[in-house]
Structure formats: C-alpha cells, structure tokens
C-alpha positions as CSV (number, residue, x, y, z in Angstrom):
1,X,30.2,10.7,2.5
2,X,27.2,12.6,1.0
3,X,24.1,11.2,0.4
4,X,21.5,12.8,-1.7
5,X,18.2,12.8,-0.7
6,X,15.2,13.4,-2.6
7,X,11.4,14.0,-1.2
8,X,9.0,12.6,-3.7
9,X,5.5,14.6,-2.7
10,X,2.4,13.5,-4.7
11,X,0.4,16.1,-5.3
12,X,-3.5,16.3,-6.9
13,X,-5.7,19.5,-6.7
14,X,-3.4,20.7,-3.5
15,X,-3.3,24.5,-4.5
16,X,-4.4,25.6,-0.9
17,X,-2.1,23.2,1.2
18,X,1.3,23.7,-1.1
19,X,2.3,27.7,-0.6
20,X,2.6,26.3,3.5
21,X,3.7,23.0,2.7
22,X,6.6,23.6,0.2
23,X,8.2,25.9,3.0
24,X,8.5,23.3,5.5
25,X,10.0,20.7,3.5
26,X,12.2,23.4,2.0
27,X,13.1,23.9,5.9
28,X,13.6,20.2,7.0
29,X,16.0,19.8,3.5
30,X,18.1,22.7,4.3
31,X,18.1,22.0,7.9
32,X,19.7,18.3,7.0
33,X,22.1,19.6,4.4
34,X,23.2,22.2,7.2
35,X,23.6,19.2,9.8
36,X,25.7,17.6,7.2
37,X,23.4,14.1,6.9
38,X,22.5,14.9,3.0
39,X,24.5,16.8,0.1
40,X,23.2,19.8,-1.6
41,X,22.1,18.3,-4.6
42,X,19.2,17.2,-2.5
43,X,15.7,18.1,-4.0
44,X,11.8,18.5,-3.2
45,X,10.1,16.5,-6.2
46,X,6.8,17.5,-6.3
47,X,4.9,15.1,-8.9
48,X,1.6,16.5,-10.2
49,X,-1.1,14.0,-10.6
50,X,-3.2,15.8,-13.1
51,X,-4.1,18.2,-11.0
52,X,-7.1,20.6,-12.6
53,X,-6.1,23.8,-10.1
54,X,-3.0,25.7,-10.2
55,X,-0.6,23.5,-8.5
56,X,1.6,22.8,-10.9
57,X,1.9,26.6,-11.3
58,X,2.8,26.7,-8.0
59,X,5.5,24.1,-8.5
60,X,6.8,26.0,-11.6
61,X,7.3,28.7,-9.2
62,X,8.8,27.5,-6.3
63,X,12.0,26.4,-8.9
64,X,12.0,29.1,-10.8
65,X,13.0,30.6,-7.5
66,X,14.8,27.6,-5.7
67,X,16.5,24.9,-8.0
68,X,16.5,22.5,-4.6
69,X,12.4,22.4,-5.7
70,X,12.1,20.2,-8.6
71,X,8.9,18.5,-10.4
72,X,7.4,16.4,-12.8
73,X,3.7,16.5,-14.3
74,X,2.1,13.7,-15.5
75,X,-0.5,13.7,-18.3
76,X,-3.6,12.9,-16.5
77,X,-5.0,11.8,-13.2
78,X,-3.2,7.9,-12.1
79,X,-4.1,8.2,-8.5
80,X,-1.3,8.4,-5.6
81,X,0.6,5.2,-6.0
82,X,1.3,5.6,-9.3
83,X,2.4,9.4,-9.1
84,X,4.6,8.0,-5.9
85,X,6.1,5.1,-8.5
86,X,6.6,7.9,-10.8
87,X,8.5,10.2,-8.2
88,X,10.8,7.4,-7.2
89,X,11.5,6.5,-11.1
90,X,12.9,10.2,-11.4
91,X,14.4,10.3,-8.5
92,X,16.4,7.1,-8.8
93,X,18.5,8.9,-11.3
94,X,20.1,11.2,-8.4
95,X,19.3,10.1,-5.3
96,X,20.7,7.6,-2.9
97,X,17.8,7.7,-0.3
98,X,14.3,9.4,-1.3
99,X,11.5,9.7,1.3
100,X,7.8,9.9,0.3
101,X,5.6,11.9,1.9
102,X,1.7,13.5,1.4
103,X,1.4,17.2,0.7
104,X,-0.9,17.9,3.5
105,X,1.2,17.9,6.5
106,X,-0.6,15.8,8.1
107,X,2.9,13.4,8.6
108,X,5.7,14.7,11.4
109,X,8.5,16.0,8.8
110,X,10.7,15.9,11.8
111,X,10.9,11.9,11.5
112,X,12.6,12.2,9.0
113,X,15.6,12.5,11.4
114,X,15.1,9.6,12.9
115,X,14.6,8.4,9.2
116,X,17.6,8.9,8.3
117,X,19.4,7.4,11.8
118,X,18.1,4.5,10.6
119,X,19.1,4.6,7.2
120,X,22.7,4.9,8.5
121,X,22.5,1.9,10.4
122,X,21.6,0.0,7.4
123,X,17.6,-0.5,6.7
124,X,16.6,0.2,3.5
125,X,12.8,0.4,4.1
126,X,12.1,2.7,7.3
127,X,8.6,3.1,7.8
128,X,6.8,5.8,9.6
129,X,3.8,4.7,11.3
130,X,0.8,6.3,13.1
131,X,0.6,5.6,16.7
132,X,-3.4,6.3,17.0
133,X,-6.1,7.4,14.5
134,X,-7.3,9.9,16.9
135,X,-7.6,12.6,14.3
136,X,-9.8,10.1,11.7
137,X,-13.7,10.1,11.5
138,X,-15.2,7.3,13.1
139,X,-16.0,5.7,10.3
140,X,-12.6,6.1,8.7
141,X,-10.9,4.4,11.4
142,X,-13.0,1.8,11.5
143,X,-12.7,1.0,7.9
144,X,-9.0,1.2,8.4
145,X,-8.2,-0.8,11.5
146,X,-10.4,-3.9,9.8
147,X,-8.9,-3.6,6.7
148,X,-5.1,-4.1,8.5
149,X,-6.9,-6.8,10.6
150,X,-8.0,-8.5,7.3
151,X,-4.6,-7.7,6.2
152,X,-2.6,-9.5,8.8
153,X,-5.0,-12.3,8.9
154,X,-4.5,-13.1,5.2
155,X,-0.6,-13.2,5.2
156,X,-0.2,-10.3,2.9
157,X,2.5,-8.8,4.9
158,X,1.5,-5.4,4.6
159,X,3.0,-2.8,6.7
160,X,-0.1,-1.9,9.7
161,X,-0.5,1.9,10.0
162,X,1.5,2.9,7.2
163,X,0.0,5.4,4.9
164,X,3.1,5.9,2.6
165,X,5.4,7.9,4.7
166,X,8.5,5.9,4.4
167,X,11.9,6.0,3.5
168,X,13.5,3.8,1.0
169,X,17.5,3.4,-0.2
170,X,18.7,3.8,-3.5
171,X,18.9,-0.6,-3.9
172,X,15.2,-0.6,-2.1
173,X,13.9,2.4,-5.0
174,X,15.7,0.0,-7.6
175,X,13.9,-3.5,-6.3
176,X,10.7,-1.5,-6.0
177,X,10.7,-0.2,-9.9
178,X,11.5,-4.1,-11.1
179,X,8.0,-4.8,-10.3
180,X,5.8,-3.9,-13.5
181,X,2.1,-3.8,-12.2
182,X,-0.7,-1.9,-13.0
183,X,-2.9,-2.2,-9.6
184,X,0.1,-0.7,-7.8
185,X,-0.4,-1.1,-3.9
186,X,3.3,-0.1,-2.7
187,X,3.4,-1.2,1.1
188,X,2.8,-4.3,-0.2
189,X,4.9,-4.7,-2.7
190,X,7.8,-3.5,0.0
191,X,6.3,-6.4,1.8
192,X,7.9,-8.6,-1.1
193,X,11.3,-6.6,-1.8
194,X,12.2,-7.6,1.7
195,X,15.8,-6.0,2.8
196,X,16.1,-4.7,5.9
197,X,13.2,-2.8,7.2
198,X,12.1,-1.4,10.3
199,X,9.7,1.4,11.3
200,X,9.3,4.6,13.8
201,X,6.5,6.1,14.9
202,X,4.9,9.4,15.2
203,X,0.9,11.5,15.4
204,X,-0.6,12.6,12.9
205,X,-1.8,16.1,12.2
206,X,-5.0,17.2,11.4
207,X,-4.3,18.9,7.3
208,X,-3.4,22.2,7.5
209,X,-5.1,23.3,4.6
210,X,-7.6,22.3,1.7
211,X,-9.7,18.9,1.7
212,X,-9.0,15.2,1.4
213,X,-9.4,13.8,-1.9
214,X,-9.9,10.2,-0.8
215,X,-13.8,9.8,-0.8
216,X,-15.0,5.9,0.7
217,X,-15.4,4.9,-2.5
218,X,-11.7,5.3,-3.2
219,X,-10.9,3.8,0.3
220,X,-12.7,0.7,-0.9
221,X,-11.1,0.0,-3.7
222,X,-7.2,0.7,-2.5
223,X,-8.0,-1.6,0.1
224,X,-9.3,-4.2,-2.2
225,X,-6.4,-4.0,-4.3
226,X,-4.3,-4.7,-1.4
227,X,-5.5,-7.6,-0.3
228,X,-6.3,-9.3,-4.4
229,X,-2.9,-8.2,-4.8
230,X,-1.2,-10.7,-2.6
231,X,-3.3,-12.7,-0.6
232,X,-4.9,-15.5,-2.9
233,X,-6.8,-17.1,1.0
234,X,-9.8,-15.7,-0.8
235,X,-9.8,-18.4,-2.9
236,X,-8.6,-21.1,-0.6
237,X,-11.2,-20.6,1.6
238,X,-13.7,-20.9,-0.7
239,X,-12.1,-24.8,-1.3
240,X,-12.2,-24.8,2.6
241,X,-15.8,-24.2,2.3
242,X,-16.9,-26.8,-0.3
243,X,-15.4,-29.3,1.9
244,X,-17.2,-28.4,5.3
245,X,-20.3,-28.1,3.7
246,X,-20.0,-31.5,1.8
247,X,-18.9,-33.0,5.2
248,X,-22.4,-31.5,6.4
249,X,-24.3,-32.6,3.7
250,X,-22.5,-36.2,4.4
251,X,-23.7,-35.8,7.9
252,X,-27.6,-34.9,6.8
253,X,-27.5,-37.3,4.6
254,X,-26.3,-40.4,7.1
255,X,-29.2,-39.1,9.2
256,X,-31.6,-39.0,6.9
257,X,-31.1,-42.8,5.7
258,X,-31.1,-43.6,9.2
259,X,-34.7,-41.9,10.1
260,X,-36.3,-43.1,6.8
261,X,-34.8,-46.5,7.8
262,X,-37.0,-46.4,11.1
263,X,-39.7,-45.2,9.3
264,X,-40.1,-41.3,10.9
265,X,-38.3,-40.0,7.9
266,X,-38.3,-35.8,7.8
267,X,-39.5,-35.2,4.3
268,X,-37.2,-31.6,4.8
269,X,-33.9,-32.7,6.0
270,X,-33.7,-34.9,2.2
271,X,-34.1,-31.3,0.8
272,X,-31.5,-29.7,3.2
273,X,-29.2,-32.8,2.0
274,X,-30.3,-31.3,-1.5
275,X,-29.1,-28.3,-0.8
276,X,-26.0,-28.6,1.1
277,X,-24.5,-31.7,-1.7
278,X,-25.0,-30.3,-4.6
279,X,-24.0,-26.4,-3.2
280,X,-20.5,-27.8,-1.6
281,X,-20.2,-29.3,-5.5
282,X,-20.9,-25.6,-6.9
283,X,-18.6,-24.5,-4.5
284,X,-15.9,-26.9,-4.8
285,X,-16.3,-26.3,-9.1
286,X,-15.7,-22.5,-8.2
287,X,-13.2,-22.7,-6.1
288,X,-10.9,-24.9,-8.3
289,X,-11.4,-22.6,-11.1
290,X,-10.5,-20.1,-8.6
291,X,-7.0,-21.5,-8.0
292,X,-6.4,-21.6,-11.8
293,X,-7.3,-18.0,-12.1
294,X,-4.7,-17.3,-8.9
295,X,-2.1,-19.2,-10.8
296,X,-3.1,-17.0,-14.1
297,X,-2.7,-13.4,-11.9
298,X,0.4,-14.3,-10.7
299,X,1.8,-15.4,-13.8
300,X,0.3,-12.1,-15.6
301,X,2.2,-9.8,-12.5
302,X,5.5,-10.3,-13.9
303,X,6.7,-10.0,-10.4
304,X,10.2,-10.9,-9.8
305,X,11.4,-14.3,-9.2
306,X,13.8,-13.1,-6.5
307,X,16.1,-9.6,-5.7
308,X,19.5,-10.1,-4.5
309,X,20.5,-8.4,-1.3
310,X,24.1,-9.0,-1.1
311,X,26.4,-9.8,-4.5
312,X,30.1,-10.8,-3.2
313,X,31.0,-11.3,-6.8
C-alpha cells in the first residue's frame, strides 16, 4: 500500500538556510519513495510566512524545477503555528501522513525513518524529541526547561522537549484542523486530540545557516499561550490563596482577641489582621470572577466536545 507523505516546512525570512535545506529533504523524500515506505506523489510543502526576503522566490524555483517541491504563501506574517496549521490544511487534501519540520536543520531528518516505523505500527502522533539542550544559550535553556516544568506541573499535557518536529496521520491532521483557535499552541492541542502517540528521540544541530527569528520576547509569549491555553490552575490557585490567607487572618485575629483580652494587646498585629482579612476577601472576589472568565474562554475556544478514534458503524 502507498502512502503519501508530505513535509510541511514553515518558512520566514530563511533565504540563507533554504538553497542547503531544500536539498536534504529533497534527499530524505526520494530516499523513502526509493525504499518503497511512501508513494511518489509525496511532496516538500514549503509555506511562506510572509517572508520580506526572497524565499518564496526560492520556493517558486525549486518547483519550477522539481514538481515533488510544492508551496503555499500566505499574505502576511501569522507566526509558525499558524503557517504549520496552514501547511497541514493543504496538505490534508493529498496526504496520508505529513511530518512537520523547521527549515533550519537544526532537526535529525533521518528520524524520520524511525517516524515512519512507528507510523506503521499504528501511532498517529509520533513525536521527535531533543535529548539535551546542549546547543541552546544558557539562558534559553533555562527559560525552556522551567517553562516544561510549569508545563507538567499545571496538567496541560504538553509534549516536554518537543519543538514541532512530529509526525501526524491523515485522522490525527483531520482532528487537529477541527479545532478553530486563534492563540494556536499545537503540542498542546495534540495533547487533547489524543490517539495513539508516542515519541523518539534525537540531537539537535546547531543551524546551518542564517539566524533565529525567535527573539525572548517571542519566547515569552508562545510559552504564555501554552500554558492560558489549557491550564486554568492559574486561577484556582488564586481561590487556594484567598482561603490560606483568610485562615491566617482567622489565626491573627484569635490571637489578637486573646492578647487584648489579657491586656498586652500588639496595636500592629490588629493591622496585620487588617491586612490579611480583607486581602483574602479581594482575593477570594478575584478569584471567583476568575473561574467565570475560565468558563467564558473555554466556551469561546469552540474546542471539540470529543473525536472519535474508532467508528465500527
């Protein structure tokens, strides 16, 4: 049976790194077609992200001389997961697997064997995940092992070490477009499809040409996004809050009474009362608010109610 595979590349400003890049996934697709795992209507989509250099010049090229590169160019700038979303909207047309990958080649392309070994045994999400961060910055891999740390803490399910190098089947692509958000934070939102996942793992490369166009600030807010998106402890912890510091207050206040009552009262400790009572009723006010606004984001999501995984009818 012949299964087509398409590789959804986003692409923004990558000029430099795509002459290099474009012939090693032409290589890795023509080596799979020749081992006979994917047909030979398998493509390269490159997806253009607005880019302001000549890449998609470059794209228009590489088909012009190779139908198996293919493209699509979107109107302005969205950022990564949405030119990712976009790819895997095309490519649902034609493919039955598609794997999504970063231009840079900073990701193995050879795990995409092992990919596709899993694939056959019936996952529909396969992850590829970074072993180490040995090639980040400090700071980067700092910032990126607390935010899966936060991650993991507050339930959100999201893959750890997974920078969106990952395969997904044709049913997984079709689950995954269902969703209609406009924060788009994908590992999460594989996180809800569910289906059969698993994950391999591999180093990553330093870039092999041109610069990263994820600054901190960027960082920042991605990661923010992920956990708003599906963790709503945020909120809950301010509730959890409230109530410890009105149990303090309580507390205070008891021995307060108690001191004034034997006459060696501590004219500060009323005002510490003060502070903790009527700030755990703030926070309580807040934090109920806080789970009607949840309840209102969910709602607003549009997400799903549930995907079926196996239809005997």
């Amino acid at each position: 049976m012949e299964r087509t595979l398409y590789i959804v590349v986003p692409c923004f400003n990558e000029e430099k790194v795509l002459s290099i890049s474009s012939r090693t996934f032409g290589n890795k697709l023509f080596s799979l077609m020749d081992a006979g795992l994917i047909s030979s209507k398998s493509k390269v989509l490159f997806v253009d992200d607005g880019s302001q250099d000549s890449t998609w010049e470059i794209i228009c090229s590489l088909h012009e001389e190779n139908p198996a590169f293919t493209g699509i160019r979107l109107s302005r700038n969205q950022g990564e997961q949405t030119a990712v979303l976009a790819g895997l909207t095309i490519a649902n047309e034609a493919c039955d697997l598609a794997v999504t990958i970063d231009a840079d080649l900073q990701d193995d392309i050879n795990v995409i064997d092992q990919m596709i070994d899993a694939y056959l045994q019936g996952y529909d999400i396969v992850y590829a995940n970074r072993q180490s961060r040995a090639t980040d910055s400090f700071m980067k891999r700092a910032t990126a092992i607390a935010f899966y740390k936060v991650a993991r803490w507050l339930d959100t399910g999201i893959e750890y070490n997974n920078g969106g190098y990952r395969l997904l089947s044709k049913r997984a692509i079709r689950a995954l477009l269902q969703y209609q958000e406009s924060g788009l934070f994908l590992n999460g939102l594989l996180a809800r499809v569910g289906f059969r996942s698993t994950a391999v793992f591999y180093d990553r490369a330093k870039r092999a040409a041109g610069q990263t166009h994820y600054s901190y600030r960027k960082i920042i807010d991605f990661a923010l996004d992920g956990i708003i998106s599906f963790s709503s402890k945020p909120i809950h912890m301010i509730g959890v809050l409230s109530i410890c510091l009105l149990l303090a207050s309580v507390v205070l206040g008891v021995f307060a009474l108690v001191r004034t009552c034997l006459h060696a009262a501590l004219p500060w400790m009323w005002i510490l009362f003060a502070i903790c009572f009527f700030g755990s009723l703030q926070l309580l006010a807040i934090g109920i608010v806080g789970e009607y606004v949840a309840k209102t984001l969910w709602e607003a999501k549009k997400r799903p109610l549930f995907l079926i995984e196996e239809n005997l009818n």
